[in-house]
Backbone and ligand atoms as CSV (ligand in chain L), in Angstrom:
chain,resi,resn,atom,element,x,y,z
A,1,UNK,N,N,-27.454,143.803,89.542
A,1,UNK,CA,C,-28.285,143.415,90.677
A,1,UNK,C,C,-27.768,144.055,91.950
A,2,UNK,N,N,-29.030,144.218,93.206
A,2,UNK,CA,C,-28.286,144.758,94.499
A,2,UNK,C,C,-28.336,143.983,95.377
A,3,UNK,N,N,-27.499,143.699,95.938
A,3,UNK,CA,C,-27.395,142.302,96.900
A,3,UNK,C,C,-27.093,143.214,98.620
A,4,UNK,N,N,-28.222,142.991,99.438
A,4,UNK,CA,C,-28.027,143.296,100.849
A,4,UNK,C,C,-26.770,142.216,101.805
A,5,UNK,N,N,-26.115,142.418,102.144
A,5,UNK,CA,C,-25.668,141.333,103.252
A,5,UNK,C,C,-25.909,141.708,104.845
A,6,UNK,N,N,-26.521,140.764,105.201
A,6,UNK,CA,C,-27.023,140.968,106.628
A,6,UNK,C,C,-26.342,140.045,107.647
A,7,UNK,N,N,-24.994,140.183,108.497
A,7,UNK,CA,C,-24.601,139.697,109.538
A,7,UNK,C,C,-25.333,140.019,111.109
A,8,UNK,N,N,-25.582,138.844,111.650
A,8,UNK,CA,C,-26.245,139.223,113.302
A,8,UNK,C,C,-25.612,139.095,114.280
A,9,UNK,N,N,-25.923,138.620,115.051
A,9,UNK,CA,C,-25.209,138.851,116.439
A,9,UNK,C,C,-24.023,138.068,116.692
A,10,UNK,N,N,-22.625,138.740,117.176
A,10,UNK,CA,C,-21.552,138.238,117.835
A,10,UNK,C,C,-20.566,138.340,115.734
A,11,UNK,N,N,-21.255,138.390,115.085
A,11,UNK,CA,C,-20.337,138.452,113.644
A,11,UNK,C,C,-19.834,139.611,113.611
A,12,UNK,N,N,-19.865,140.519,114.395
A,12,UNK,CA,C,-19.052,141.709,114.307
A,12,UNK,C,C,-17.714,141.581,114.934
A,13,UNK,N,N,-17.625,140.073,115.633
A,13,UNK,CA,C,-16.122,139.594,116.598
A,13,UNK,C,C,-15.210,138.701,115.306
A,14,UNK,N,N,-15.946,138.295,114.356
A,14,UNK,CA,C,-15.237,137.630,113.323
A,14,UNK,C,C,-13.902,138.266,113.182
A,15,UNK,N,N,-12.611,136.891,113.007
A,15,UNK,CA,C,-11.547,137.737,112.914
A,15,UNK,C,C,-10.980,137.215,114.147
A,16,UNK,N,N,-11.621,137.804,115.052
A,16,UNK,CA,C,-10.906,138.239,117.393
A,16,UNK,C,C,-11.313,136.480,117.346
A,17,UNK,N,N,-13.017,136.222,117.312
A,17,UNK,CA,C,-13.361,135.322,118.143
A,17,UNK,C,C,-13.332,133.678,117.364
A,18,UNK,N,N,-12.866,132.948,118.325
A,18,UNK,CA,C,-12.841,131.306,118.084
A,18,UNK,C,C,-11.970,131.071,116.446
A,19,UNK,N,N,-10.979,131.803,116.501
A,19,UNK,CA,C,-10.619,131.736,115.558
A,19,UNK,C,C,-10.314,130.463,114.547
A,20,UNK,N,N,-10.445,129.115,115.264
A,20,UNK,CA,C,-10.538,128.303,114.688
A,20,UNK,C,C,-11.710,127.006,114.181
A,21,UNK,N,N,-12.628,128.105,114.384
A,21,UNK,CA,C,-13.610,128.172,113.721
A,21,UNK,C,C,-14.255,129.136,112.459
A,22,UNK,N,N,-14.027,130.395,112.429
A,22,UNK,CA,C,-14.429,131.811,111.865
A,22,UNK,C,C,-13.242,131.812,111.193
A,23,UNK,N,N,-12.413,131.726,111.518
A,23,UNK,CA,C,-10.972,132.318,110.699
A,23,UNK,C,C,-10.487,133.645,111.591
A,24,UNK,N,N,-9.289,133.958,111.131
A,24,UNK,CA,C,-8.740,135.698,111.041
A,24,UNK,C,C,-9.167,136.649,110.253
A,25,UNK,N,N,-10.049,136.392,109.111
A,25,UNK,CA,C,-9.872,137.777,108.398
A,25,UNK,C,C,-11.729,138.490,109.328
A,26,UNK,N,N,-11.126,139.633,109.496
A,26,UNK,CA,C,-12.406,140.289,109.897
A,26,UNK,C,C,-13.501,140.385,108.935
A,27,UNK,N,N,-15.036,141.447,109.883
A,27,UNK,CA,C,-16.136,141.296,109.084
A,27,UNK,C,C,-15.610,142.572,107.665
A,28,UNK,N,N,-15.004,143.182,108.060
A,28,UNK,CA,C,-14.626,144.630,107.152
A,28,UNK,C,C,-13.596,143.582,105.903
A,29,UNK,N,N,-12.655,142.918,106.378
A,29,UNK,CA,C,-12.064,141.914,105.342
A,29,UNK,C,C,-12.828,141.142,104.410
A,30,UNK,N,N,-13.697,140.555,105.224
A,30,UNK,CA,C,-14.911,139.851,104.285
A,30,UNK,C,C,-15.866,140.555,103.436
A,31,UNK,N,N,-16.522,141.268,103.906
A,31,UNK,CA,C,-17.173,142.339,103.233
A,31,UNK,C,C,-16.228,142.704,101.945
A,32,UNK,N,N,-15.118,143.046,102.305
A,32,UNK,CA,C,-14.177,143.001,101.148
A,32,UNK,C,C,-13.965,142.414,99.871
A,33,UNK,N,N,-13.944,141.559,100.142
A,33,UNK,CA,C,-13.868,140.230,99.457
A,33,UNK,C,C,-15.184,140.483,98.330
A,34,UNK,N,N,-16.529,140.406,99.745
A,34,UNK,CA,C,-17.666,140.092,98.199
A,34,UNK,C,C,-18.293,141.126,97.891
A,35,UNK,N,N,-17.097,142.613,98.516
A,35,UNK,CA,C,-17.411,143.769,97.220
A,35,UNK,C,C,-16.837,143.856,96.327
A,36,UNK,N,N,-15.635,143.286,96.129
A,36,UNK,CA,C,-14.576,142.820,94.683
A,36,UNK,C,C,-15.305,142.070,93.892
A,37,UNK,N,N,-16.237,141.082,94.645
A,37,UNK,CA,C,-16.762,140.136,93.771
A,37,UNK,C,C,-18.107,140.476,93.112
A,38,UNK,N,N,-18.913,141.275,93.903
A,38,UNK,CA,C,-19.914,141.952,93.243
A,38,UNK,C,C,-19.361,142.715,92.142
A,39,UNK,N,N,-18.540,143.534,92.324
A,39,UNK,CA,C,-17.824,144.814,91.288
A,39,UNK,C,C,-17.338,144.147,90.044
A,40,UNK,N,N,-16.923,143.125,90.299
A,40,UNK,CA,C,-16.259,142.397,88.905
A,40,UNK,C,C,-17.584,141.720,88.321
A,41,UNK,N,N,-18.570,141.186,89.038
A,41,UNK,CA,C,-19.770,141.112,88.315
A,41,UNK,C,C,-21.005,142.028,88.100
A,42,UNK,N,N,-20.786,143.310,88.389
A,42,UNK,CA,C,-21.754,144.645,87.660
A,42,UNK,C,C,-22.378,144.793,88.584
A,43,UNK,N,N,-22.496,144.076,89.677
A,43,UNK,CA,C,-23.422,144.002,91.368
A,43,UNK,C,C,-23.129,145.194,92.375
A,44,UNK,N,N,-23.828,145.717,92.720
A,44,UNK,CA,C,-23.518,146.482,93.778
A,44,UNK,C,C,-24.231,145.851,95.098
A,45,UNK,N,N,-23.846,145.971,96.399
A,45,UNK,CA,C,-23.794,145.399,97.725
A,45,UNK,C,C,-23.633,146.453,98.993
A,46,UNK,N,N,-24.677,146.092,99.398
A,46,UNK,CA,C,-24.561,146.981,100.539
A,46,UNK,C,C,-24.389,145.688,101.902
A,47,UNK,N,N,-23.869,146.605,103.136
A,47,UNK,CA,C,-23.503,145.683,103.668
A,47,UNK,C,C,-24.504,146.296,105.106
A,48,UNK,N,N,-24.801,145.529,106.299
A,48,UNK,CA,C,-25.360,145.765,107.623
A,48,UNK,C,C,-24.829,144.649,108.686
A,49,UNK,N,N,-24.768,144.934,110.003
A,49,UNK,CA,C,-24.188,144.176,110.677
A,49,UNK,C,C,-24.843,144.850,112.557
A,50,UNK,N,N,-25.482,144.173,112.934
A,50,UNK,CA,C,-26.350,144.151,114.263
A,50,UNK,C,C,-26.591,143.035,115.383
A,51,UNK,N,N,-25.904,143.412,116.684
A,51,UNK,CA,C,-25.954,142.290,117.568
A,51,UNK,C,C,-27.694,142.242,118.156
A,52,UNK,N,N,-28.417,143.263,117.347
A,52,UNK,CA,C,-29.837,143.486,117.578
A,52,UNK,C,C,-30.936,143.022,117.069
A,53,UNK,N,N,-31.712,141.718,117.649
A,53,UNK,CA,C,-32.796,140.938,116.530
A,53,UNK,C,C,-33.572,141.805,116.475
A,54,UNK,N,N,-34.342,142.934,116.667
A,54,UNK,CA,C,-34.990,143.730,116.321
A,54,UNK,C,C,-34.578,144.904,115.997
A,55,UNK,N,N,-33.652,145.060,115.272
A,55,UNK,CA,C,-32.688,145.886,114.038
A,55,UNK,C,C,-32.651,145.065,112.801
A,56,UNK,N,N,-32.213,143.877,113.426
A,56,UNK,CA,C,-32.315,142.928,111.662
A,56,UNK,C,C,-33.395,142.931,111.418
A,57,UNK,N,N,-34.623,142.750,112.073
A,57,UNK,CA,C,-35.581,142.506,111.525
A,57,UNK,C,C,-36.255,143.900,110.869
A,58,UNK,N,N,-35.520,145.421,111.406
A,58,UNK,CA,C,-36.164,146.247,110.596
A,58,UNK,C,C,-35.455,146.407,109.411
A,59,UNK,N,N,-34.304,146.274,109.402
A,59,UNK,CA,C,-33.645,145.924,107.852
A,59,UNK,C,C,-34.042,145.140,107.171
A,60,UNK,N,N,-34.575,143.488,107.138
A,60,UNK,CA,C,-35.288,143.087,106.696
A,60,UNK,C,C,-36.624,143.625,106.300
A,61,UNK,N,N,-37.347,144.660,106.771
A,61,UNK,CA,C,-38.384,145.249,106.324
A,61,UNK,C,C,-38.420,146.216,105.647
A,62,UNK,N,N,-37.289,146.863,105.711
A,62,UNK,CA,C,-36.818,148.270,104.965
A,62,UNK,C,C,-36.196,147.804,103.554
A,63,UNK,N,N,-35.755,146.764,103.387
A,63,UNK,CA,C,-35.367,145.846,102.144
A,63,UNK,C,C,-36.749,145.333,101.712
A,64,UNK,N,N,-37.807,145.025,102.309
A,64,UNK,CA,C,-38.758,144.642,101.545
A,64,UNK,C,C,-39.868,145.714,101.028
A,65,UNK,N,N,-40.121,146.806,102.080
A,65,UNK,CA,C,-40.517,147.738,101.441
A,65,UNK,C,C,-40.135,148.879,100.501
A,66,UNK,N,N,-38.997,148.851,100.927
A,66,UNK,CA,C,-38.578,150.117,99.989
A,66,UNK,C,C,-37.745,149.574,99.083
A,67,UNK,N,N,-37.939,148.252,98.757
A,67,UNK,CA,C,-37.238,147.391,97.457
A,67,UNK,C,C,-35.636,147.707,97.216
A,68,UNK,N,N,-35.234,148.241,98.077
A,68,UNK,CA,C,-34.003,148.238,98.502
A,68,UNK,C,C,-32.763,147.207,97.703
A,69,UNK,N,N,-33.086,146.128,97.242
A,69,UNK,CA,C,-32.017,144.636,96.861
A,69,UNK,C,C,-32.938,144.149,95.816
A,70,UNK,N,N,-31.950,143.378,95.678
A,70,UNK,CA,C,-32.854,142.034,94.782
A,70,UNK,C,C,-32.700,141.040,95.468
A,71,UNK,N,N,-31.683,140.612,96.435
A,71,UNK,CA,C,-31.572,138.904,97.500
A,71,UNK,C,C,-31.020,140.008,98.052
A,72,UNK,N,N,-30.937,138.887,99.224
A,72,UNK,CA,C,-30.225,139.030,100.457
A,72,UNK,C,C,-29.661,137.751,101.074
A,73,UNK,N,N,-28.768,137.925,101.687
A,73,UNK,CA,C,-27.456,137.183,102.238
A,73,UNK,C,C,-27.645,137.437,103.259
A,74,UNK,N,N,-28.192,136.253,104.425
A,74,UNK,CA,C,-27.879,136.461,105.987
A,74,UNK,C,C,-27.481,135.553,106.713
A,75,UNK,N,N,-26.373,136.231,107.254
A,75,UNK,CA,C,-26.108,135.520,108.955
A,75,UNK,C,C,-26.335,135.949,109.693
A,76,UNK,N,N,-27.387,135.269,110.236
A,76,UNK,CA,C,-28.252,135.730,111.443
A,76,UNK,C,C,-27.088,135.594,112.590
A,77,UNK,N,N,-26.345,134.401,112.814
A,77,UNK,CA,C,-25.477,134.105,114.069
A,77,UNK,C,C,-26.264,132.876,114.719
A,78,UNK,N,N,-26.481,132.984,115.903
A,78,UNK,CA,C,-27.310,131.944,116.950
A,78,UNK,C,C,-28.970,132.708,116.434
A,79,UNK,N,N,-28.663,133.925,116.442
A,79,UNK,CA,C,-30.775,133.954,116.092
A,79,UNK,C,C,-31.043,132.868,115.099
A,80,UNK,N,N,-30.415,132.334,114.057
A,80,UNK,CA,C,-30.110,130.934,113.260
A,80,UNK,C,C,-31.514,130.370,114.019
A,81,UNK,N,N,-31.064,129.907,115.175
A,81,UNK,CA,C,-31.464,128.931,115.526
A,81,UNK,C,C,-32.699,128.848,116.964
A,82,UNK,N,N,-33.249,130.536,117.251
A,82,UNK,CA,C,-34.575,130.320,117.606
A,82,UNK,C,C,-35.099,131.697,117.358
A,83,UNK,N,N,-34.991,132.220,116.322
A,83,UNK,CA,C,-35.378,133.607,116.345
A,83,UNK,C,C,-36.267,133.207,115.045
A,84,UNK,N,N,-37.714,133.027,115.623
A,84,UNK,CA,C,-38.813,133.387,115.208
A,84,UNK,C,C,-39.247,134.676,114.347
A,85,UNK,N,N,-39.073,135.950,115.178
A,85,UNK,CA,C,-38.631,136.951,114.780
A,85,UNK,C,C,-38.264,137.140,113.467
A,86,UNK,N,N,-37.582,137.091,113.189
A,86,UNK,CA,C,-36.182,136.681,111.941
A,86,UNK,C,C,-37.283,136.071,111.438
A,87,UNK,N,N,-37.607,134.724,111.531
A,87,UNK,CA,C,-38.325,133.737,110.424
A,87,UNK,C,C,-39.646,134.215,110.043
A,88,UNK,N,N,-40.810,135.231,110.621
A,88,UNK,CA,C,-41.768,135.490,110.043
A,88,UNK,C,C,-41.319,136.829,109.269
A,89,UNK,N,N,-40.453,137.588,109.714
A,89,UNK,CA,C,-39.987,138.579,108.909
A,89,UNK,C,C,-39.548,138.398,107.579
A,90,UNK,N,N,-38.737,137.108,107.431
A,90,UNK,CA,C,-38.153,136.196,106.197
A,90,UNK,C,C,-39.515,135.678,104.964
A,91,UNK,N,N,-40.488,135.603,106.352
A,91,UNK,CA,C,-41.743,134.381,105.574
A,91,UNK,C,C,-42.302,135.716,104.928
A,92,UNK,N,N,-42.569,137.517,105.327
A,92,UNK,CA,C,-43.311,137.575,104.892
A,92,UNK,C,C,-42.821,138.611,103.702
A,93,UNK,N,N,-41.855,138.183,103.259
A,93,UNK,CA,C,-40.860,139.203,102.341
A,93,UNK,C,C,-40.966,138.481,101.108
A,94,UNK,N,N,-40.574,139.010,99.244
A,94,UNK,CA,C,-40.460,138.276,98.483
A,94,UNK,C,C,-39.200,138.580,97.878
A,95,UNK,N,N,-38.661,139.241,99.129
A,95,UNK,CA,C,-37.003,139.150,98.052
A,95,UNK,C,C,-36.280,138.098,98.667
A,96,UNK,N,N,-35.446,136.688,97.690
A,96,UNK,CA,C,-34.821,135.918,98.665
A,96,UNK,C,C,-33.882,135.836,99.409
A,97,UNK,N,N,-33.927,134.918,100.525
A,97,UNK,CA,C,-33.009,135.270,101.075
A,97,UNK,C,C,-31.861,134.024,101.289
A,98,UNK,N,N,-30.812,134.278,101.352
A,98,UNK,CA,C,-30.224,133.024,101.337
A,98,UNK,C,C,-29.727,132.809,102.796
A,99,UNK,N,N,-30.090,131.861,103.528
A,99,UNK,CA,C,-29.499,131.413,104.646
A,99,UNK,C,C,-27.347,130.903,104.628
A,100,UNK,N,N,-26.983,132.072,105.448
A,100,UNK,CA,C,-25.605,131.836,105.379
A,100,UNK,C,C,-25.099,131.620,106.543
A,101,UNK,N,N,-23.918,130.881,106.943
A,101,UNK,CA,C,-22.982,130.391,107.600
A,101,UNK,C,C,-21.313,130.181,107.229
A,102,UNK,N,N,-20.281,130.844,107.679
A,102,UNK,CA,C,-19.178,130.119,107.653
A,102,UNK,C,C,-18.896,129.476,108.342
A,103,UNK,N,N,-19.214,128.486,109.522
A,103,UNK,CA,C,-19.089,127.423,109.609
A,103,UNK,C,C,-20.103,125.999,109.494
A,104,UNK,N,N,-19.509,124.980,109.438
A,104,UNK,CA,C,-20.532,123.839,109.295
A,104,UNK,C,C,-21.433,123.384,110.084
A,105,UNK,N,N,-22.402,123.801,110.247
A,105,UNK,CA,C,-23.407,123.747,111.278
A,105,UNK,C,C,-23.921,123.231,111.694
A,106,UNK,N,N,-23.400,121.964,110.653
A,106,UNK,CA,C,-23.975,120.309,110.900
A,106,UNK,C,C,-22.547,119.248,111.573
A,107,UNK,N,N,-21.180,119.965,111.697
A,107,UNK,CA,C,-20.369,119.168,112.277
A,107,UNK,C,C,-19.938,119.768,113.763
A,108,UNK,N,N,-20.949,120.741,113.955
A,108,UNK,CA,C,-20.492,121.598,115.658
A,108,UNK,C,C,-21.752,120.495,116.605
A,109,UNK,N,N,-22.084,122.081,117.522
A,109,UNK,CA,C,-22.811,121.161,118.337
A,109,UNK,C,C,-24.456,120.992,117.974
A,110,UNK,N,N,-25.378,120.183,118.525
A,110,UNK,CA,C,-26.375,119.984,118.543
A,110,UNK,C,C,-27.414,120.588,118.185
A,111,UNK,N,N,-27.331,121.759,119.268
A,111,UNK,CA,C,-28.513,122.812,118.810
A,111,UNK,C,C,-28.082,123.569,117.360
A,112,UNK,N,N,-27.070,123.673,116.903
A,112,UNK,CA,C,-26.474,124.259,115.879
A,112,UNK,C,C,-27.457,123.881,114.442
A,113,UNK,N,N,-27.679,122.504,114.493
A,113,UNK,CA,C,-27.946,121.906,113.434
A,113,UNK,C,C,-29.879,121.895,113.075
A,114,UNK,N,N,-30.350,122.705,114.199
A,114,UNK,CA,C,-31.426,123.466,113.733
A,114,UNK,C,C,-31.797,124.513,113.566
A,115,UNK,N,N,-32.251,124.856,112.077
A,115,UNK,CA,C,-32.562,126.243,111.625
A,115,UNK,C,C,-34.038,126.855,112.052
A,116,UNK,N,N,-34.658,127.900,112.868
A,116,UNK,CA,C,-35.739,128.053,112.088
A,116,UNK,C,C,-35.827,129.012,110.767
A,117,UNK,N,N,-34.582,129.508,110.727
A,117,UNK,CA,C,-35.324,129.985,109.271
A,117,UNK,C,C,-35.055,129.239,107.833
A,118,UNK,N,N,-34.321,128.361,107.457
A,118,UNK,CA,C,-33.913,127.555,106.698
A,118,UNK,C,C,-35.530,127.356,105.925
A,119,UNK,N,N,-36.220,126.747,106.453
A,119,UNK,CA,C,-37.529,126.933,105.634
A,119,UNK,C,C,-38.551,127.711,104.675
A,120,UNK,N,N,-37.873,129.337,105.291
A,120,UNK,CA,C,-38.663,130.343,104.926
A,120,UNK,C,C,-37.286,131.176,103.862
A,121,UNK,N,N,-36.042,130.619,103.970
A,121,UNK,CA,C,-35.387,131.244,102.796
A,121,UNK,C,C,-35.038,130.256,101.722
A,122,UNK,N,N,-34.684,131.061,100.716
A,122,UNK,CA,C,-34.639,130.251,99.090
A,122,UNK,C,C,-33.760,129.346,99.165
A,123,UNK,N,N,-32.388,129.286,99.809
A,123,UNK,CA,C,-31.700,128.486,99.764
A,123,UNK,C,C,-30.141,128.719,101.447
A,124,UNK,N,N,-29.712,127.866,101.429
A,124,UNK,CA,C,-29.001,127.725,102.919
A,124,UNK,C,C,-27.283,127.002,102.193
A,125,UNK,N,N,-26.660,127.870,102.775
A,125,UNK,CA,C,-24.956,127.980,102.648
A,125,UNK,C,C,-24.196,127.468,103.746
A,126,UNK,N,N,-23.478,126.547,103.781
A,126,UNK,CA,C,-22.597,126.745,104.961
A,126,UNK,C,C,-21.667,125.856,104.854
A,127,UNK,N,N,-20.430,126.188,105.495
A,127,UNK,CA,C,-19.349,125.671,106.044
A,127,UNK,C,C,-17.985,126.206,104.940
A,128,UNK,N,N,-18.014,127.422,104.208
A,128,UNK,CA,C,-17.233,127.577,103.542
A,128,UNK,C,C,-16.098,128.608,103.822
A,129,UNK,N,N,-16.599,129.471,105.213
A,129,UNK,CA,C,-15.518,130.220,105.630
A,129,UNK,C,C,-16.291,131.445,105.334
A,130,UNK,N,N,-15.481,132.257,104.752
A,130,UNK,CA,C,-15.943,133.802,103.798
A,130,UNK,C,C,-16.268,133.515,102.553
A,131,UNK,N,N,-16.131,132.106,101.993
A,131,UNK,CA,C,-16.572,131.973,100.697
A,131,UNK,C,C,-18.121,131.511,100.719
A,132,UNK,N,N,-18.621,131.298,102.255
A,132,UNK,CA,C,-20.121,130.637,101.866
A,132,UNK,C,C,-20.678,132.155,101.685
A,133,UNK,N,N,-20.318,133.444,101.587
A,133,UNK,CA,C,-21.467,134.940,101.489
A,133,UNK,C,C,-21.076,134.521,99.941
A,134,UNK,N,N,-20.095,134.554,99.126
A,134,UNK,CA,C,-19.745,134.448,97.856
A,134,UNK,C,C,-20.549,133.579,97.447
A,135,UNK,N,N,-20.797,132.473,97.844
A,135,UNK,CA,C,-21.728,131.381,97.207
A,135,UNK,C,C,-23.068,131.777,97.520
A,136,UNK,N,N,-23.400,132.126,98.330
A,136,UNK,CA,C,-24.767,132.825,98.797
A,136,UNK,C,C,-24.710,133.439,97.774
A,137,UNK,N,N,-24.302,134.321,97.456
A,137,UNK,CA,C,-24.375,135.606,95.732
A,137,UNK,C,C,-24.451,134.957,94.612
A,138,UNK,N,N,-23.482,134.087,94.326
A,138,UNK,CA,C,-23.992,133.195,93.355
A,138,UNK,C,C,-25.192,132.679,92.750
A,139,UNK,N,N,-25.534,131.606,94.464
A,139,UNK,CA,C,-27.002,130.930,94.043
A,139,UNK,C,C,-28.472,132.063,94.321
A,140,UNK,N,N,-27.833,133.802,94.764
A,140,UNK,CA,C,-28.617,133.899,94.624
A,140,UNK,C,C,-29.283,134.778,93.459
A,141,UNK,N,N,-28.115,134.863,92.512
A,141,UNK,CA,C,-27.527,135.729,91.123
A,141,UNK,C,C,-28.597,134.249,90.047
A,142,UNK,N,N,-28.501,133.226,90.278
A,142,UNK,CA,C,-29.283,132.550,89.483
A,142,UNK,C,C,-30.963,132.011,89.799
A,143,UNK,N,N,-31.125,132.637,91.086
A,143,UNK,CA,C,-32.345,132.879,91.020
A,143,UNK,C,C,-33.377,134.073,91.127
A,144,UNK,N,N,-32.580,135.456,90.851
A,144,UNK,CA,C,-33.167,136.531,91.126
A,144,UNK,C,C,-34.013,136.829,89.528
A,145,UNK,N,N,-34.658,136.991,89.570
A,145,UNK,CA,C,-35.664,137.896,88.057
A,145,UNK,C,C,-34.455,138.693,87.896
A,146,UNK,N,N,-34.112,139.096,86.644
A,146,UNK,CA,C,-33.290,140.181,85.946
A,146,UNK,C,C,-34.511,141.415,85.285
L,1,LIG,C1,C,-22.621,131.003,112.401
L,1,LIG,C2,C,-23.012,129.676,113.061
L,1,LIG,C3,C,-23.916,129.917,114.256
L,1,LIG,O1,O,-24.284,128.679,114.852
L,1,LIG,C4,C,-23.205,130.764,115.281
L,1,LIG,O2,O,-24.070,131.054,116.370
L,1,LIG,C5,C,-22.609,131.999,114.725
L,1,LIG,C6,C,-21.994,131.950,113.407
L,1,LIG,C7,C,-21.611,130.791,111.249
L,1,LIG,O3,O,-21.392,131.731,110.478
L,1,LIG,O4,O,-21.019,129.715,111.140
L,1,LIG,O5,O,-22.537,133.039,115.390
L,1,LIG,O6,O,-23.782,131.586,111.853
């Protein structure tokens, strides 16, 4: 299977920023991680990373037209939580997508704890660090068509 991972805005500081929230290991560390983990499961993964909602959203379209993946893995960042944008781009795609987070998005602040795209993807990850993209691959390894 080909699994896209899509990080958005300010995830390119992962590592530098709020570290006790995000952790230390950078986005190039992480990425790391769930290209070992794709490789040991026959997966190949491409990776993208844009502080630009209208860059993600053409990657999101360039993955749906040119069939690019089979899922996709995104952290949007804060677009999470009003980027429309993002969510009709999500609504009008049929590869899934899994809503990701390493942190808990339900024990920060307020606005945190609403998604708009949570609705329009297959399933939503969070609070696991660098292991919620790994679990994102997982759940989304058992729902992709083979
Ligand atoms: C985040 C959570 C978002 O609320 C925040 O804006 C981020 C990172 C996470 O991975 O926990 O930038 O998506």
């Amino acid at each position: 299977m080909k699994f896209l991972v899509i990080n958005g805005v300010n995830l390119n500081l992962t590592g530098k920023r709020e570290k006790s929230v995000y952790g230390t290991a950078t986005l190039d560390e992480i990425n790391a991680q769930i290209q070992a983990f794709c490789e040991r499961n026959g997966d190949t993964v491409e990776f993208y990373q844009s502080n630009i909602e209208g860059e993600l959203v053409n990657k999101l379209h360039e993955a749906y037209l040119q069939r690019t993946c089979d899922g996709i893995v995104l952290n949007a960042g804060a677009f999470t939580h009003y980027s429309y944008a993002l969510r009709d781009a999500i609504a009008a795609m049929d590869i899934p997508v899994a809503e990701t987070h390493m942190s808990n998005v339900h024990a920060r602040e307020e606005f945190r704890k609403n998604s708009v795209l949570s609705e329009v993807c297959k399933g939503v990850v969070f609070g696991f660090g660098a292991g919620s993209y790994i679990s994102a691959i997982v759940g989304l390894k058992s729902v992709v068509k083979k």
